[in-house]
Rosetta silent file (secondary structure, phi, psi, omega in degrees, C-alpha in Angstrom):
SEQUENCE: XXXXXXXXXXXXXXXXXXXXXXXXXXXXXXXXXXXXXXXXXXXXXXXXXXXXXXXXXXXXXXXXXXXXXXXXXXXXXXXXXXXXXXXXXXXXXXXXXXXXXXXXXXXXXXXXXXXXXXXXXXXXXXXXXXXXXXXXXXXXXXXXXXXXXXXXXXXXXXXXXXXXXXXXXXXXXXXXXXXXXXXXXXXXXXX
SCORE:     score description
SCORE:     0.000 S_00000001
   1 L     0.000  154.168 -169.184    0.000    0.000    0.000 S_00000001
   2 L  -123.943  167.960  146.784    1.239    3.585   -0.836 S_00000001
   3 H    92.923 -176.783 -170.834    0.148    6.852    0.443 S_00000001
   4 H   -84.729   -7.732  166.497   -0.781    7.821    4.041 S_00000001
   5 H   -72.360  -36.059  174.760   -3.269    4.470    4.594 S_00000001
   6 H   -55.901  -40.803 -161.844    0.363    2.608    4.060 S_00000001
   7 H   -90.451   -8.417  177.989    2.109    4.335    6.174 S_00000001
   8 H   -67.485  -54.557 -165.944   -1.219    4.477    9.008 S_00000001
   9 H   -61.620  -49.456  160.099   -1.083    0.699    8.433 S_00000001
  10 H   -28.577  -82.659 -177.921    2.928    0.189    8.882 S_00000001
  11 H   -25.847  -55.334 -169.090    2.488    2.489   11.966 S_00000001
  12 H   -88.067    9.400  163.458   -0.161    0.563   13.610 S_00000001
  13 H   -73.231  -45.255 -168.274    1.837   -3.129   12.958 S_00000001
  14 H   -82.288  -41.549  175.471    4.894   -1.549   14.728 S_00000001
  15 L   -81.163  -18.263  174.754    2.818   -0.056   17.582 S_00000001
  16 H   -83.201  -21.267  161.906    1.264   -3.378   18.508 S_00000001
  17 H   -75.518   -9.110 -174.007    4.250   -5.173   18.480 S_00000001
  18 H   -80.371  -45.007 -174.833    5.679   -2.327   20.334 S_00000001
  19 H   -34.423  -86.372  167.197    2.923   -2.670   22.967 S_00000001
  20 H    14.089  -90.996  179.481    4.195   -5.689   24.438 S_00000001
  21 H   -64.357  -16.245  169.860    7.748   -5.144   24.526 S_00000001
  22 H   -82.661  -37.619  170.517    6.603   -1.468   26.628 S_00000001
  23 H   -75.131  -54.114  163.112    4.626   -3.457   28.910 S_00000001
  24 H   -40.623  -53.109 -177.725    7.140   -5.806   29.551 S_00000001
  25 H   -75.728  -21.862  154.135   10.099   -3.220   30.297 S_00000001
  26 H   -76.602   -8.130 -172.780    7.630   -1.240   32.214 S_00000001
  27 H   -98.847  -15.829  171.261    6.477   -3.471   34.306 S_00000001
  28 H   -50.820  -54.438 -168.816   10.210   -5.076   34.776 S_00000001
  29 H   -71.503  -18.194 -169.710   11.610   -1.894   35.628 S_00000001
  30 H   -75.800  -37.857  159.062    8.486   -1.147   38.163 S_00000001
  31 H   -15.821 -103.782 -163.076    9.436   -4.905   39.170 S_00000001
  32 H   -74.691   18.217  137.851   12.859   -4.599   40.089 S_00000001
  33 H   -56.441  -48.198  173.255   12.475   -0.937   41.560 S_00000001
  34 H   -63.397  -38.374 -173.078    9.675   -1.984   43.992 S_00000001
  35 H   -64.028  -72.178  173.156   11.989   -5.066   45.076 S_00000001
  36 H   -78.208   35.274  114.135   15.194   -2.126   46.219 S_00000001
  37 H   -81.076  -63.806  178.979   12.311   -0.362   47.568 S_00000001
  38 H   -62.405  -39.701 -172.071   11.006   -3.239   49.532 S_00000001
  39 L    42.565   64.326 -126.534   13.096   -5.506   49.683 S_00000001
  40 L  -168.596   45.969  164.166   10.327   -7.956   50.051 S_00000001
  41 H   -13.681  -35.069 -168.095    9.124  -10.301   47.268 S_00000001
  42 H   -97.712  -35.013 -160.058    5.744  -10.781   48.253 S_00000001
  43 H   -79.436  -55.520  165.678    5.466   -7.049   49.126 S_00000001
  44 H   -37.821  -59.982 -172.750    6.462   -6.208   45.286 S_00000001
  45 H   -47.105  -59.568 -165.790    3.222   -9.204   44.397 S_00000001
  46 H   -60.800  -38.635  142.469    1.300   -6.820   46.523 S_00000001
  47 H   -23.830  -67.220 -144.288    2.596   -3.710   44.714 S_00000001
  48 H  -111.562   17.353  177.210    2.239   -4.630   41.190 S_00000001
  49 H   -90.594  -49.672 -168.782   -1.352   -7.134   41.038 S_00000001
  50 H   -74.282   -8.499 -165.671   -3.447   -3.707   41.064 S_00000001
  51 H   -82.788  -27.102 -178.741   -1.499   -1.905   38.556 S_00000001
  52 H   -66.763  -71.739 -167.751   -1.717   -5.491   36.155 S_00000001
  53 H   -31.191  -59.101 -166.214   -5.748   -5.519   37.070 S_00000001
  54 H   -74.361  -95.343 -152.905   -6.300   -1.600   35.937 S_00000001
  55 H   -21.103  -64.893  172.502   -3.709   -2.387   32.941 S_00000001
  56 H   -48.609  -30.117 -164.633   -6.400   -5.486   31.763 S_00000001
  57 H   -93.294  -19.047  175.551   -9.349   -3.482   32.457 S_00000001
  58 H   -74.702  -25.374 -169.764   -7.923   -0.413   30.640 S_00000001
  59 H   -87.058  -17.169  170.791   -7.299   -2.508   27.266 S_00000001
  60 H   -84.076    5.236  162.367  -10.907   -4.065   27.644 S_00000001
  61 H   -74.658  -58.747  174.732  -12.126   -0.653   27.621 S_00000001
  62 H   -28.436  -63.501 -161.852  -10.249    0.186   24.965 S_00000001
  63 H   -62.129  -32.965  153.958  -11.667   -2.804   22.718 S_00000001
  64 H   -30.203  -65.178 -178.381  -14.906   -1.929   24.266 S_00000001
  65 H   -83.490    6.990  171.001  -14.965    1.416   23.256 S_00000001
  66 L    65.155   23.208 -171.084  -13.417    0.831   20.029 S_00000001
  67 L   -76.445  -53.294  178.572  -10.143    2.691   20.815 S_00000001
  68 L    70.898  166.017 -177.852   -7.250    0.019   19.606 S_00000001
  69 L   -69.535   89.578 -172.624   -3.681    0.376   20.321 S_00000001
  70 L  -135.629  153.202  170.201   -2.625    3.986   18.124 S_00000001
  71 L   -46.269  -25.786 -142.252    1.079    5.940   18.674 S_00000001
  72 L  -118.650  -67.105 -153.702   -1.234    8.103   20.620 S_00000001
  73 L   -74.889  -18.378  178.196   -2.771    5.871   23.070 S_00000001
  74 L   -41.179  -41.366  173.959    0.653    3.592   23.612 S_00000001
  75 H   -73.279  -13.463 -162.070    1.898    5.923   26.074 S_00000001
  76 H  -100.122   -1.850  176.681   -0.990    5.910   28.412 S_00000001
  77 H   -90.574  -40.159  172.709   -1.023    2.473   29.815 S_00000001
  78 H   -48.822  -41.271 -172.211    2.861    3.444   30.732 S_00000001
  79 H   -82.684  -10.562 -161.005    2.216    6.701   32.685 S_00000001
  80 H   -67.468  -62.808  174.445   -1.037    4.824   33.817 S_00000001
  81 H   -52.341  -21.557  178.562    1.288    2.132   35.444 S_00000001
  82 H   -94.124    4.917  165.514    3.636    4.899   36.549 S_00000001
  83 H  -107.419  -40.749 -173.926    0.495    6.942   38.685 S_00000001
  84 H   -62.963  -42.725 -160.290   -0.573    3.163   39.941 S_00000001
  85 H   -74.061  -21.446 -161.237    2.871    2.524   41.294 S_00000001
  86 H   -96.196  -32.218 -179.161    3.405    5.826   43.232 S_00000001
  87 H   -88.806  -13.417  104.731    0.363    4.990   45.265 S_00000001
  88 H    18.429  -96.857  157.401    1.493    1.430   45.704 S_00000001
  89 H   -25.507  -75.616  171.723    4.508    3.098   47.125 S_00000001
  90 H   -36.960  -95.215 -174.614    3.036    5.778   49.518 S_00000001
  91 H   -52.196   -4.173  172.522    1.190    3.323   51.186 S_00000001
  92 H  -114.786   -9.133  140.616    2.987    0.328   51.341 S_00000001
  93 H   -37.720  -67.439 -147.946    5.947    2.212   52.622 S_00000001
  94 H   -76.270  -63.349  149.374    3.920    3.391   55.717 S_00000001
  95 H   -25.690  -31.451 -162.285    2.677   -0.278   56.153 S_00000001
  96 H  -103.834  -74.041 -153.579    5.970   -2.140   55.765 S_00000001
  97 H   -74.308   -2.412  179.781    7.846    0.146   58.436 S_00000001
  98 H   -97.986  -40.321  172.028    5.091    0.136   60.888 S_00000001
  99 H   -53.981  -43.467 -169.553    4.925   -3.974   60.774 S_00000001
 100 H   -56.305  -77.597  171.193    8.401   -4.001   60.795 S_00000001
 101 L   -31.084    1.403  159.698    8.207   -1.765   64.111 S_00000001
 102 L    94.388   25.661  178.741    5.896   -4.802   65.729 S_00000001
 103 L   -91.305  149.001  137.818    2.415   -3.545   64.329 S_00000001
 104 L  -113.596 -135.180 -165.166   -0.079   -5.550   62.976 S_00000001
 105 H   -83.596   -4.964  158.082   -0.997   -5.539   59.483 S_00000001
 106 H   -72.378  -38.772  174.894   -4.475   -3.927   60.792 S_00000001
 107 H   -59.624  -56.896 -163.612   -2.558   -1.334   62.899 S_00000001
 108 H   -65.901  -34.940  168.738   -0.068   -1.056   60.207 S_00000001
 109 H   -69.113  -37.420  179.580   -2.782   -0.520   57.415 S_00000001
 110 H   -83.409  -35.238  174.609   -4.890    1.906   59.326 S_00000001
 111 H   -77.344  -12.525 -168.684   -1.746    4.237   59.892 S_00000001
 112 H   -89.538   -7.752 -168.775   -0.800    3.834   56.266 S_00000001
 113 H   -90.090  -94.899  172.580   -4.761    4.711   55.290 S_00000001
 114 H   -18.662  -73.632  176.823   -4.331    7.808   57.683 S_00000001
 115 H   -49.771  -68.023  177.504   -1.064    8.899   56.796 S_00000001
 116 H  -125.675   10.373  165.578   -1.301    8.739   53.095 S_00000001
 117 H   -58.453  -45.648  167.825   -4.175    7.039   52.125 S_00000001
 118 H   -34.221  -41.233 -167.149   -6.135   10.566   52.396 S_00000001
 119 H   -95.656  -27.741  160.975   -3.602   11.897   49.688 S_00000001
 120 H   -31.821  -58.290  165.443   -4.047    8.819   47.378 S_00000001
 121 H  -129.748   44.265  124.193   -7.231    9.801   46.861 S_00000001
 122 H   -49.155  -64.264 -170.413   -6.999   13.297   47.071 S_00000001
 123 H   -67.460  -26.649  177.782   -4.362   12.949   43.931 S_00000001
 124 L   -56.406  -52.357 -176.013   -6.624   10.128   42.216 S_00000001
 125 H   -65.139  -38.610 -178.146   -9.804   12.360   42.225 S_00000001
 126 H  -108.845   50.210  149.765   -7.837   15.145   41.176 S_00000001
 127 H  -120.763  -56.268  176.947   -6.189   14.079   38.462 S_00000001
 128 H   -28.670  -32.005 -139.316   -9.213   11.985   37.144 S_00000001
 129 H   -88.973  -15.280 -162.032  -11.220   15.434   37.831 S_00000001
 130 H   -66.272  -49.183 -169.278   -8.619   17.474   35.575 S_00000001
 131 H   -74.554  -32.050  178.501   -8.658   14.951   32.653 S_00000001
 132 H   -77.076   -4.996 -179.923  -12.294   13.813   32.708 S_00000001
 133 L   -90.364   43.457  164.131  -13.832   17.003   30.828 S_00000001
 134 L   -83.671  -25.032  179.544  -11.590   16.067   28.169 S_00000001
 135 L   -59.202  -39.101  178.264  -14.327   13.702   27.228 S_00000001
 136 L   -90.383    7.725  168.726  -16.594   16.250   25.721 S_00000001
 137 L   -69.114  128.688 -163.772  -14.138   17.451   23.370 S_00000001
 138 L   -35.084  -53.983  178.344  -14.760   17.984   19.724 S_00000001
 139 L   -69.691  120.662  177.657  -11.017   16.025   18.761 S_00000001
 140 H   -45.595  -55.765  179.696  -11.429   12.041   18.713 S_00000001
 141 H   -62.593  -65.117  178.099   -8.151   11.817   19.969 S_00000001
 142 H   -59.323  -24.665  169.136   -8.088   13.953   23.103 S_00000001
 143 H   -73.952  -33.522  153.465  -11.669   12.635   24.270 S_00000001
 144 H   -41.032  -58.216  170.517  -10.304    9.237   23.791 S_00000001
 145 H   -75.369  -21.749  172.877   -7.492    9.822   26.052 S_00000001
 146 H   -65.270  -35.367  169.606   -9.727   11.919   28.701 S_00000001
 147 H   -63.757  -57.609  162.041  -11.672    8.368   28.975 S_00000001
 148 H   -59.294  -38.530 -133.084   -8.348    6.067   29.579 S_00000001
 149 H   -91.197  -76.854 -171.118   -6.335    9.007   31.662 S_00000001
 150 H   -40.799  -48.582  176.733   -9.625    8.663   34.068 S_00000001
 151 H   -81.961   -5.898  169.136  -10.283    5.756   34.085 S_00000001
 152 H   -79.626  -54.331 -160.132   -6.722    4.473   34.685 S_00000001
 153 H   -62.064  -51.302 -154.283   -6.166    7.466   37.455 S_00000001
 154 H   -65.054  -37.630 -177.404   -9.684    6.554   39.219 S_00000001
 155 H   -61.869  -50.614 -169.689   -8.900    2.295   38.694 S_00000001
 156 H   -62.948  -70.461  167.707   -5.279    3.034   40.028 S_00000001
 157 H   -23.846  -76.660  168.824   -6.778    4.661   43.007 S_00000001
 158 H   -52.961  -61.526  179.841   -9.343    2.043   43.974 S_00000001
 159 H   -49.081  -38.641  177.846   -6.993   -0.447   43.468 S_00000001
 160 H   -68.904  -42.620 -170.425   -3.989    0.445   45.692 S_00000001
 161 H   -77.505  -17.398 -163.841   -6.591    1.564   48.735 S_00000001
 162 H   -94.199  -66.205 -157.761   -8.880   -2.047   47.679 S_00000001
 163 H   -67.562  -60.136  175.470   -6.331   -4.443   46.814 S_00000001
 164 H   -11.374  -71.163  174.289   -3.368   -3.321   48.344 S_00000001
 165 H   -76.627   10.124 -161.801   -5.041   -4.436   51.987 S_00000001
 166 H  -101.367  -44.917 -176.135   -6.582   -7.307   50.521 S_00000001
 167 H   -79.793  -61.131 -170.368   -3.295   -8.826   48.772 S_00000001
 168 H   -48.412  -39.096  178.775   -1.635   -7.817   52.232 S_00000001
 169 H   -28.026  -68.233 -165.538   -4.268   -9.811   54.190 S_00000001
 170 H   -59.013  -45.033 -131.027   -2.833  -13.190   52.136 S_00000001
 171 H  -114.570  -20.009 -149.386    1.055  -11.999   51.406 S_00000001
 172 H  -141.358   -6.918 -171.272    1.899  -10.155   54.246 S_00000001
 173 L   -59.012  -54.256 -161.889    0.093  -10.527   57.454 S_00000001
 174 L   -93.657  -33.064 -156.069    2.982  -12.484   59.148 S_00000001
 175 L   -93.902  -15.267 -174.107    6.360  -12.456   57.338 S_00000001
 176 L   -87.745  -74.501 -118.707    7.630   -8.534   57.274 S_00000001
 177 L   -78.926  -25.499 -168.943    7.094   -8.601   61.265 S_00000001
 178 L  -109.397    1.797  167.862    9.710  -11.722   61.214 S_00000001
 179 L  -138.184   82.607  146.357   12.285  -10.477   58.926 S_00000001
 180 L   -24.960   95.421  170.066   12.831   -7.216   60.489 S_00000001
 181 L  -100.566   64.562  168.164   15.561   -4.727   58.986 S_00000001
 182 L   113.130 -159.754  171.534   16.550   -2.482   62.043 S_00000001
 183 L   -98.079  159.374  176.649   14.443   -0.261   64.111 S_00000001
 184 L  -140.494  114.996  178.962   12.007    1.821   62.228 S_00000001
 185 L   -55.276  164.839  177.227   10.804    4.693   64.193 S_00000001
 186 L   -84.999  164.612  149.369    6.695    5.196   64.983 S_00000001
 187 L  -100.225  164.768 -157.039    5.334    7.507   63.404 S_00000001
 188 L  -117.738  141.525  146.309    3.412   10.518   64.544 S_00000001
 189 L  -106.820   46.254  174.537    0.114   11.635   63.323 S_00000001
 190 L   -74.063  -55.697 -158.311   -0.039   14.482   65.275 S_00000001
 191 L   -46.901    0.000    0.000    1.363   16.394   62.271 S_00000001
């Protein structure tokens, strides 16, 4: 094929094989980065099951909605996984060092829900809220992406404060209290 239908059709063969190989190296590098954050196998499994769940549910939107896999939308399951990870992180920080300090994983959940859960989803809602009137926009493209951007930021949300203590329940209730790295001060919620 010649012309700009050749080169649309070249383009979209190259971004779907491209998908893949971006979801692999992002989720590798989110991998081994949670792992020298955690240091914690199970605590990474805990980490990175809501950000896969949200990943799956954003591409069955997609197919739903008739979006497909375009140079445009290719980027958005990556930053999607990179806003899922940082709340992951907040909260599974705060959780980790309070077991480790001899809480348990209810105590330890309820200070990390206190401490930073509040700003999880402060920053969920308001990034969803910035992105969702993108939806009524005239351009195909940007109302496409105002539907995934939301619905990743809002999925990402629910998932870290849903799963997060749910996956911990199974993964985590016992074994960070027994392998201990040092003292880890309490923390105050006075502040």
């Amino acid at each position: 094929a010649a012309g700009s239908a050749g080169i649309e059709a070249a383009t979209n063969i190259v971004v779907k094989e491209a998908n893949r190989t971006m979801l692999f190296y992002v989720y590798g590098a989110v991998i081994v980065l949670c792992f020298i954050t955690f240091r914690n196998w199970r605590a990474v499994i805990v980490a990175v099951v809501p950000l896969v769940v949200t990943s799956i549910l954003c591409e069955a939107l997609m197919v739903v909605l008739g979006i497909g896999v375009k140079v445009g939308t290719l980027p958005v399951i990556a930053l999607g996984v990179g806003i899922g990870v940082d709340y992951a992180l907040y909260l599974l920080s705060i959780q980790l060092a309070q077991q480790r300090a001899d809480a348990t994983l209810a105590e330890a959940h309820r200070c990390a829900l206190q401490f930073t859960g509040k700003v999880v989803a402060l920053v969920g809602v308001t990034l969803a809220a910035g992105v969702v009137t993108w939806i009524w926009s005239p351009i195909k493209f940007q109302a496409d992406m105002g539907i995934l951007l939301t619905f990743m930021f809002v999925w990402n949300m629910v998932g870290a404060l849903i799963l997060i203590p749910a996956l911990s329940h199974f993964l985590l209730k016992d074994t960070v209290r027994a392998q201990r790295f040092g003292t880890v001060p309490e923390l105050s919620l006075a502040a």
